[in-house]
N, C-alpha and C positions, 0 to 999 in steps of 0.2 A: 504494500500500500504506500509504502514511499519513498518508492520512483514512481508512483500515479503522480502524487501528491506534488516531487520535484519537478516533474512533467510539464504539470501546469502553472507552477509556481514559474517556469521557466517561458511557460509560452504567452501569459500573462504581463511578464516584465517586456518582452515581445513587441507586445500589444502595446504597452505603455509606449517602450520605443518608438513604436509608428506613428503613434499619438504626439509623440514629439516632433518629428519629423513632419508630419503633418502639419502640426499647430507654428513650429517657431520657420521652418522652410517654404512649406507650399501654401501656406493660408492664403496668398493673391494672385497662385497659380491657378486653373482651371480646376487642377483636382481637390484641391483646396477647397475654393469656392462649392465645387458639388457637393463634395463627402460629407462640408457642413450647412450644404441647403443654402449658401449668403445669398443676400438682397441682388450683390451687384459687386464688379470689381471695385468702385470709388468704396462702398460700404468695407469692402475684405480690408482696403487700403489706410483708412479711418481707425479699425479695431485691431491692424496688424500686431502692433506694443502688446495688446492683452492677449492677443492669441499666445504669442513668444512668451509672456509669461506662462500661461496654460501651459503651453508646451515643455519648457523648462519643470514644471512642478510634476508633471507625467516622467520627465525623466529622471527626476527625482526618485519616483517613486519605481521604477525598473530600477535602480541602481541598488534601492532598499533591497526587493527581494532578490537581486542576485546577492548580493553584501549578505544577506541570509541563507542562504547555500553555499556558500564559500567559505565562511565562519561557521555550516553547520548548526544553526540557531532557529527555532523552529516557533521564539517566542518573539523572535525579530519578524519574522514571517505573516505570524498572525497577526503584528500590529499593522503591518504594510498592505495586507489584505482586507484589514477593516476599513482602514483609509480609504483602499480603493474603493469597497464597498461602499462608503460615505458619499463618498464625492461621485459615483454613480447615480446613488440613490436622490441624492438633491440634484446631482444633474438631471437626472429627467425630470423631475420633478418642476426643477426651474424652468426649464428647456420647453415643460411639455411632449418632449420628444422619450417617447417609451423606450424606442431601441437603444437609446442610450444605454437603457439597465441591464437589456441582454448584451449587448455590446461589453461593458466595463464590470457594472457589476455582479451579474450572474456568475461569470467564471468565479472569480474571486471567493463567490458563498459559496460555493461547490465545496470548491479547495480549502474552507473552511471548517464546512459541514464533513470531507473526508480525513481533515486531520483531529478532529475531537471526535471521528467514531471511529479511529485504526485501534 
């Protein structure tokens, strides 16, 4: 159960990467602009600073749970997974946009739910 667990710990932080790449790179590129629905390129171009933020604190958070497989720390883990958790759960919330939570934070409660029932 955990290399399930490290699996997705791994493909999560991933995910976070992309999410970086995403937010602080392409946010005024074309795929940018789709993946996050924007108004309009002048609009991507206006919130670009807070995308980069966004994007920076996603890599933040990949770096957490690799830092937590690396050092073998599985309580490092669980905090970096609630986080994502969090910040899924009011993102779509804020957002109104659902797939956010399958997106960010579904994975995250799995790989929670499978490391307090191994």
């Amino acid at each position: 159960m955990e290399l399930v667990t490290n699996i997705l710990i791994v493909f999560i932080a991933i995910e976070h990467g992309y999410f970086l790449i995403l937010e602080m790179f392409l946010w005024t590129k074309p795929k940018g602009i789709k993946t996050f629905g924007l108004k309009s390129k002048s609009f991507a171009e206006e919130t670009k600073v807070l995308a980069a933020n966004q994007g920076l604190y996603n890599g933040f958070l990949a770096a957490g749970l690799l830092f937590s497989l690396i050092i073998n720390d599985q309580e490092i883990s669980v905090f970096f997974l609630i986080c994502i958790s969090i910040a899924g759960i009011y993102g779509a919330y804020s957002t109104e946009k659902i797939r956010l939570f399958y997106i960010q934070s579904l994975p995250a409660i799995i790989t929670l739910i499978l490391i307090y029932f191994k």
